[in-house]
C-alpha positions in Angstrom: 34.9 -67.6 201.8 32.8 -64.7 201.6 29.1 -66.8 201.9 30.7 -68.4 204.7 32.0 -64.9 206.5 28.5 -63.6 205.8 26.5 -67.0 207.2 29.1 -65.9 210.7 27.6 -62.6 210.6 23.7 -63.6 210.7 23.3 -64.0 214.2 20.0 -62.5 214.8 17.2 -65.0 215.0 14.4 -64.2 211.8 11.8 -61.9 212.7 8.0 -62.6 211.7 8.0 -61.3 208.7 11.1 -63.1 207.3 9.2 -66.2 208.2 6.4 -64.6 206.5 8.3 -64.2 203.5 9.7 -67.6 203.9 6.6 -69.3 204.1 5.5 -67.6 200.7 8.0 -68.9 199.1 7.6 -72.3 200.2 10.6 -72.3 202.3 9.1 -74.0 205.5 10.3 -76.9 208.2 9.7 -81.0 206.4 10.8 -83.9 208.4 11.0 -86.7 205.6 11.6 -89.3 208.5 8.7 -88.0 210.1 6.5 -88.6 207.0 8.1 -92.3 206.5 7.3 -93.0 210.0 3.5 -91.8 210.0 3.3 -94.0 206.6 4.7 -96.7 207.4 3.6 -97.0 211.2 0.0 -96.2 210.3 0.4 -98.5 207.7 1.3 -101.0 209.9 -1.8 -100.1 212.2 -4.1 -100.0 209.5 -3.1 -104.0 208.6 -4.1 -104.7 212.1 -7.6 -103.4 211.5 -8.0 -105.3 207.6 -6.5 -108.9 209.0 -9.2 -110.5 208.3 -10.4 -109.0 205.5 -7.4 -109.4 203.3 -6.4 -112.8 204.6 -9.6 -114.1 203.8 -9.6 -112.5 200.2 -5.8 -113.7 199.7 -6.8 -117.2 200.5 -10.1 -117.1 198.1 -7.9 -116.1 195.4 -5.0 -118.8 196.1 -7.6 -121.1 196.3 -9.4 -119.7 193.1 -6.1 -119.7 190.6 -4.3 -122.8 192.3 -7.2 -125.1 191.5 -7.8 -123.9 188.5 -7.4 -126.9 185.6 -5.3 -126.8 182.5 -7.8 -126.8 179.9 -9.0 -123.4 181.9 -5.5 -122.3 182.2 -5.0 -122.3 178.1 -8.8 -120.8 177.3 -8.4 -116.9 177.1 -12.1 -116.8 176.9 -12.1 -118.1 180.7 -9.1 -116.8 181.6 -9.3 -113.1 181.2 -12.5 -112.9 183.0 -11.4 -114.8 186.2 -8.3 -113.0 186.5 -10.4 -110.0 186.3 -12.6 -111.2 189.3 -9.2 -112.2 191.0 -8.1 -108.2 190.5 -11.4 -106.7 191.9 -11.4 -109.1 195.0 -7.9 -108.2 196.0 -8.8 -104.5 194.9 -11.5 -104.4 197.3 -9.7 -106.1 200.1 -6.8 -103.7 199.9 -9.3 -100.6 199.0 -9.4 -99.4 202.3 -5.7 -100.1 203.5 -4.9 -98.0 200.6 -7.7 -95.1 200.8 -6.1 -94.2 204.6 -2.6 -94.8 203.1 -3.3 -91.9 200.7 -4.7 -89.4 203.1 -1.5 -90.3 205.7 0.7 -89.8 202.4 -1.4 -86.4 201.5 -1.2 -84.8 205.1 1.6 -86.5 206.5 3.8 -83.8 205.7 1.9 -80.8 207.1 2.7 -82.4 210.6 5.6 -79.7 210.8 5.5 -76.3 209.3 1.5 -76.8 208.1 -0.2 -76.2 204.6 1.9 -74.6 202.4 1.3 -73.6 198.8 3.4 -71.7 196.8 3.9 -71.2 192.9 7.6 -69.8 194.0 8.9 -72.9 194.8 7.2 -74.7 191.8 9.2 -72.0 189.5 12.0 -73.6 187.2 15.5 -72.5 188.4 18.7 -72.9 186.6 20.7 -73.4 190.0 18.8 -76.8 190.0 20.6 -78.3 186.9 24.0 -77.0 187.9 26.5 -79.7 188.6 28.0 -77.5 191.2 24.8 -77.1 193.3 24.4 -80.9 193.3 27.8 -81.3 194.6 27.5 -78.8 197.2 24.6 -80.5 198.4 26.0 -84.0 198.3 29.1 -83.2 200.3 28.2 -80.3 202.3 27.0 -79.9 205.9 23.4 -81.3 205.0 24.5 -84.3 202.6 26.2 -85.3 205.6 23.4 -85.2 208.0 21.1 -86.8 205.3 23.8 -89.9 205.0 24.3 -89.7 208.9 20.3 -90.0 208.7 20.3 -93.4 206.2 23.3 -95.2 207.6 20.6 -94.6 210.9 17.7 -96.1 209.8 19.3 -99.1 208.1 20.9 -99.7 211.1 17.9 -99.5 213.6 15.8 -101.5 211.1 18.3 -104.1 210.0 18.7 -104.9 214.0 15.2 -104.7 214.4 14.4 -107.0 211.5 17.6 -109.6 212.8 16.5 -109.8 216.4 12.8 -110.5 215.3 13.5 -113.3 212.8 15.5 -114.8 215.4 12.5 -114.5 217.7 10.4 -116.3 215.2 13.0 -118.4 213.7 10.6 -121.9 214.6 7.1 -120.4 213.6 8.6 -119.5 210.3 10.2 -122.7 209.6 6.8 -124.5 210.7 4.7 -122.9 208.1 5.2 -125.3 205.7 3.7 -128.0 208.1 0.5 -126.1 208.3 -2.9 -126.3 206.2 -3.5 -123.6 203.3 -5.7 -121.3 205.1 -3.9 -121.6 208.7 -0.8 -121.1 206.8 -1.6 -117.8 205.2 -3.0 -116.8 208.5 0.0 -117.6 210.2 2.3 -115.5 207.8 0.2 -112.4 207.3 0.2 -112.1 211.4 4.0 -112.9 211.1 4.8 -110.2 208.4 2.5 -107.9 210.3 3.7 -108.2 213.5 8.0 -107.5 212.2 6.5 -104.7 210.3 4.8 -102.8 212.7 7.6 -103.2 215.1 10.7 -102.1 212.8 8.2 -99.2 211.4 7.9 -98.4 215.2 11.8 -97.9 215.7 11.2 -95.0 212.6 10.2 -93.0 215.7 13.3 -92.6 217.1 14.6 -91.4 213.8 11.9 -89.2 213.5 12.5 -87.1 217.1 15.7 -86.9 216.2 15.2 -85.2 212.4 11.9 -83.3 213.2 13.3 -80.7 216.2 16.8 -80.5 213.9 14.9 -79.8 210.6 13.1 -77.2 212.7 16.6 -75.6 213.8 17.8 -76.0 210.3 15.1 -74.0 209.1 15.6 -71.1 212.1 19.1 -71.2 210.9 18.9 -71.0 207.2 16.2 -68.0 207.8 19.2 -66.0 210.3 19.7 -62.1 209.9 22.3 -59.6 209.7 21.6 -57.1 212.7 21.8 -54.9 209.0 19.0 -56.7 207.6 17.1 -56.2 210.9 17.8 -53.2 210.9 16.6 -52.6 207.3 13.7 -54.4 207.7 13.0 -52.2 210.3 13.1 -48.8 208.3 11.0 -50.6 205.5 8.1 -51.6 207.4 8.1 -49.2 210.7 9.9 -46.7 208.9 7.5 -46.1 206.2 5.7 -43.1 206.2 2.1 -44.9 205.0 3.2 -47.5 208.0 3.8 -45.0 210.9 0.3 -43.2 210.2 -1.5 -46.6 210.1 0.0 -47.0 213.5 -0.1 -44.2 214.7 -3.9 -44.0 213.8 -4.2 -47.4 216.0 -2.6 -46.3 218.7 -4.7 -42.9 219.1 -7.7 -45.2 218.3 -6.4 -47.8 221.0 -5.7 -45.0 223.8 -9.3 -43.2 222.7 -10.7 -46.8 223.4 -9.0 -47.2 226.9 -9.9 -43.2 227.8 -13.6 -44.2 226.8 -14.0 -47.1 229.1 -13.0 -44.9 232.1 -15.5 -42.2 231.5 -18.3 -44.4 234.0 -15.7 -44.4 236.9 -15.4 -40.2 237.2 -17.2 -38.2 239.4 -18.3 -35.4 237.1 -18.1 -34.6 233.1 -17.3 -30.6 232.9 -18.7 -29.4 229.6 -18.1 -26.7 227.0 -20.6 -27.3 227.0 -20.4 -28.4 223.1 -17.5 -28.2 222.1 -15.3 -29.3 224.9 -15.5 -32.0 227.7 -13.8 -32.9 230.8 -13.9 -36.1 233.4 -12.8 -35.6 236.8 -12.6 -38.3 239.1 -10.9 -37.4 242.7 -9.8 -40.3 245.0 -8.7 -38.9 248.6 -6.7 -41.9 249.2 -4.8 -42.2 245.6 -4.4 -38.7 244.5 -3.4 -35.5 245.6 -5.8 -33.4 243.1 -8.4 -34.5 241.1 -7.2 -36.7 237.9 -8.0 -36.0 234.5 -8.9 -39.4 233.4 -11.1 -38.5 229.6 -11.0 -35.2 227.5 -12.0 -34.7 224.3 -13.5 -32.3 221.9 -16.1 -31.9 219.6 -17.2 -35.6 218.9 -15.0 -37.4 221.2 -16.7 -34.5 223.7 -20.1 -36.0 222.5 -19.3 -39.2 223.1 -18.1 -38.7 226.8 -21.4 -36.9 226.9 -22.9 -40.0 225.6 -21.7 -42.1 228.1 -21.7 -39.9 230.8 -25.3 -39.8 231.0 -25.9 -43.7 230.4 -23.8 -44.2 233.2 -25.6 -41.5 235.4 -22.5 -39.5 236.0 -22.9 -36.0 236.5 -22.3 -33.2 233.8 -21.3 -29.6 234.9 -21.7 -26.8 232.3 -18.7 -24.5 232.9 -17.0 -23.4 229.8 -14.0 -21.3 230.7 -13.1 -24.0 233.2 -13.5 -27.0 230.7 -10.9 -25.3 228.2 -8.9 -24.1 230.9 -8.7 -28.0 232.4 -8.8 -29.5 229.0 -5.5 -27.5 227.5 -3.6 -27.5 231.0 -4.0 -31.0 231.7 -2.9 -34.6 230.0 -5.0 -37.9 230.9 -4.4 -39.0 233.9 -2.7 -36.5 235.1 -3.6 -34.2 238.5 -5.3 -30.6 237.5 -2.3 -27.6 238.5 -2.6 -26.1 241.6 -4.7 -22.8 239.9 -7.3 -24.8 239.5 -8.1 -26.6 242.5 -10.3 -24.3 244.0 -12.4 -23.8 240.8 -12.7 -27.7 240.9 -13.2 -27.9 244.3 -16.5 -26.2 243.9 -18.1 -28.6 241.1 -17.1 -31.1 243.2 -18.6 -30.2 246.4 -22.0 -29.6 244.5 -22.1 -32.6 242.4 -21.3 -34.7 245.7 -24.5 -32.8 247.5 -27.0 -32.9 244.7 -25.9 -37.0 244.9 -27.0 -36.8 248.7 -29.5 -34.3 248.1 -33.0 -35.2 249.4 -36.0 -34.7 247.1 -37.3 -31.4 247.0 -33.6 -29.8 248.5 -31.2 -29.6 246.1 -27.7 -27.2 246.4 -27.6 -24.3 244.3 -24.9 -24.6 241.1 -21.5 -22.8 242.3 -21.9 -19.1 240.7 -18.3 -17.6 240.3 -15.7 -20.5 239.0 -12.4 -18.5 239.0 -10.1 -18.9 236.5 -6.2 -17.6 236.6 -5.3 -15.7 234.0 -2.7 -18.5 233.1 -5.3 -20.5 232.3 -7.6 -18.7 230.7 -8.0 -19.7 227.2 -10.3 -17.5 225.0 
């Protein structure tokens, strides 16, 4: 009662790393009726392709043992060695029918849910040999579904199989009429043809168990908003955890702040330990935005790409701390500021129209409020 309460309760759909952990343990999706489809169907397609080649190698070895005479029959010292030549003709008619059987057989089942190895589910577990377990599997939800699944197929092929012998009810009965080699033919086409179309109606079985073993799995992997919760706290919530991310965050946001550093209009400098970029739209902003700051290296490095990208850099100390500690990224400078700014502005934007020979004089006297000042 209590499994099946708790089984009520998981309503949360697994998160990544449940399927993670899942996956690990060698719990992932298999559609059986998908893999007996691809083998068989395959199969089917790879006799097409081999006709001749086997037909012509099974009617060399009828005609081989059938004519053989009695004396040869009874001599062991004939005998073994033309049944061995016998053996290797069929082998290496059937050789490569059975190489692509194999590698269907060997990937099939990676079709759904992929390559999966995993020691875990190799381990010996005592749940395996308990009567109990084997009866809950037999008559619980899944047995069902798995005998749903056979009484399925039989049916589909046992019609298919019916309806196609009635078909062919007149060819079969006229093989006997037939020569040796046209006979053989005949059949193999026959047998070939009612094979690949009853392993062809192993499709319909197989849509129907692939997308449901696929839910299963979803289902069996279901959370407790608890256990989301938990899983939570052990993986964000861990200390090691929130630096890493934090780290990649700060390093993300560095990233982003770097790549606007070509778009400002001036770079106001410490001018070595502190730097500013200003960039001033009439018809966005109000105030100039700060849009990169940064000290010491990061102040280098908007240095660094200041100059690469010919912006212009303005040595102003007091106002450089002043903007850099009153003033978040992409936010406008306060209102003390503005005529401070106002003046780098206006010169950087005349030494840029500034013909040769003629260039402004630097602003002499940035004024700085007192609330700003930063020592």
């Amino acid at each position: 009662m209590s499994d099946k309460s708790s089984q009520q309760d998981k309503t949360q759909e697994p998160t990544q790393k449940r399927l993670q952990d899942a996956r690990k343990k060698g719990q992932i999706p298999r559609s059986r009726e998908l893999n007996t489809m691809l083998v068989t169907f395959v199969g089917a397609c790879g006799l097409i392709f081999t006709t001749d080649i086997i037909s012509s190698s099974l009617h060399k070895i009828l005609l081989l043992n059938f004519q053989l005479p009695i004396s040869h029959i009874m001599d062991k010292n004939y005998l073994v060695p033309h049944f061995t030549e016998s053996s290797i003709t069929a082998l290496l008619a059937i050789s490569p029918y059975l190489a692509l059987m194999f590698v269907v057989a060997l990937f099939g089942p990676m079709a759904i849910g992929g390559m999966s190895f995993s020691m875990s589910a190799m381990a010996f577990k005592m749940n395996r040999l308990s009567p109990l377990s084997g009866f809950k599997r037999m008559f619980g939800i899944k047995g069902l579904v798995e005998l749903v699944k056979a009484i399925l197929k039989v049916t589909l092929i046992a019609s298919i199989v019916y309806i196609l012998l009635k078909i062919f009810t007149d060819e079969i009965l006229n093989l006997g009429f037939e020569n040796t080699q046209d006979s053989i033919a005949h059949s193999y086409k026959l047998i070939l043809l009612i094979f690949t179309i009853s392993s062809a109606g192993l499709i319909v079985v197989a849509l129907i168990d692939a997308p449901y073993q696929f839910w299963q799995h979803k289902k069996q992997l279901r959370m407790t908003l608890q256990e989301v919760k938990d899983e939570f706290k052990e993986t964000e919530g861990n200390p090691e955890n929130k630096g890493r991310l934090r780290n990649l965050q700060r390093e993300l946001a560095q990233k982003r702040m770097m790549e606007g550093v070509p778009d400002a209009d001036v770079i106001i400098t410490n001018p070595t330990h502190f730097a500013v970029a200003l960039k001033y739209d009439v018809d966005k902003s109000n105030a100039p935005l700060v849009i990169a700051k940064g000290v010491d290296f990061v102040a280098e490095k908007i240095k660094e790409i200041a100059l690469k990208h010919e912006v212009s850099v303005f040595c102003a100390p007091a106002l450089a701390r002043a903007v850099y500690y009153s003033t978040d990224i992409n936010k406008e400078i306060p209102y003390g500021l503005y005529i401070s700014v106002a003046k780098v502005l206006a010169y950087v934007f005349q030494l840029k129209n500034a013909k040769p020979g003629k260039y402004p004089d630097p602003p002499e006297e940035l004024e700085i409020p007192n609330e700003f000042r930063v020592d």
